[in-house]
N, C-alpha and C positions, 0 to 999 in steps of 0.2 A: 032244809038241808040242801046242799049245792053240791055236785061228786065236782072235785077240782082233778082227779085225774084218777090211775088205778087203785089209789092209794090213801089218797088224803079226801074228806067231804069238811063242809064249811058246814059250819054249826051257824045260821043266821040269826038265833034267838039269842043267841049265848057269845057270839063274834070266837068262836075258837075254831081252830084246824083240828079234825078229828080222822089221827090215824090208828085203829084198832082202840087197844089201850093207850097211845100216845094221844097227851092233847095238848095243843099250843096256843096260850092264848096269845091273841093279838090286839096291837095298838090301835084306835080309833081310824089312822091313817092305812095301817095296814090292811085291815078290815073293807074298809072302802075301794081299795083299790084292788084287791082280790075279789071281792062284789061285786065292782064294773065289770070286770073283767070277766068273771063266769057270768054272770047276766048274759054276757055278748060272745058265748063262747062261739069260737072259727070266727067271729066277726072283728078283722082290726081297728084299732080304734086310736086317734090320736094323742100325742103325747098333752097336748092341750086341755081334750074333753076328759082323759082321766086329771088331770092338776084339777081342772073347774070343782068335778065329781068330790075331789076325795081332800082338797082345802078351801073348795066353796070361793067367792069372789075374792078373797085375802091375796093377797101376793108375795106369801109367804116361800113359796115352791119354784123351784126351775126343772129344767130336764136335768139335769145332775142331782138335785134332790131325788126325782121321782127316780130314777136311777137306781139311787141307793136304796131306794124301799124294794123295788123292783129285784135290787141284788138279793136283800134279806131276805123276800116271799120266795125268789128262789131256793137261798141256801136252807127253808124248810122243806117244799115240796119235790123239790127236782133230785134226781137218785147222782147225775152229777155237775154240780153248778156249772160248770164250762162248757157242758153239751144240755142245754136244757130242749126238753121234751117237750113242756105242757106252757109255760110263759114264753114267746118267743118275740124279739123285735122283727120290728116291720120295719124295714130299714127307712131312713127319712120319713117315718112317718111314727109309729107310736108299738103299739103291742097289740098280741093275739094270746087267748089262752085256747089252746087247741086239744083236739080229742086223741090226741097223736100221740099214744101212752108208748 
């Protein structure tokens, strides 16, 4: 179990977002990149090393993919998508998930 902020903990056996009784499971993708991301919590990390992380060598992903996944793990965890709290960009550079509830 991983706390992703005051709120939400990541179920790592099970890949779900677990808020109280709420629970959200998640896509293989989405999973992974909530994963890097608490792994490295306060630590930014590039829009790069998470694509590698979370679609492996494929070249499936850009920064506009990850984007969108990035928007959806918001519009679960964050109280409100447009000021998010806990996923933040690092501008020209990638993301941080911070303790900054």
């Amino acid at each position: 179990m991983l706390e992703i902020n005051e709120r939400w903990t990541l179920d790592t056996r099970r890949g779900l977002l677990i808020n109280g009784e709420n629970i959200v499971s998640l896509s293989r993708i989405n999973f992974r990149i909530i994963y890097y991301l608490a792994t490295r919590r306060n630590q930014p990390v590039s829009i790069e090393n998470i694509i590698q992380f979370a679609w492996g060598n494929k070249n499936y992903a850009t920064k506009n993919t990850l984007y969108v996944y990035i928007y959806r793990l918001r519009f679960i965890i964050e109280e409100d998508v447009k000021s998010p709290k806990s996923i933040l960009n690092v501008r020209n550079y990638g993301y941080v998930l911070t303790n900054k509830f």
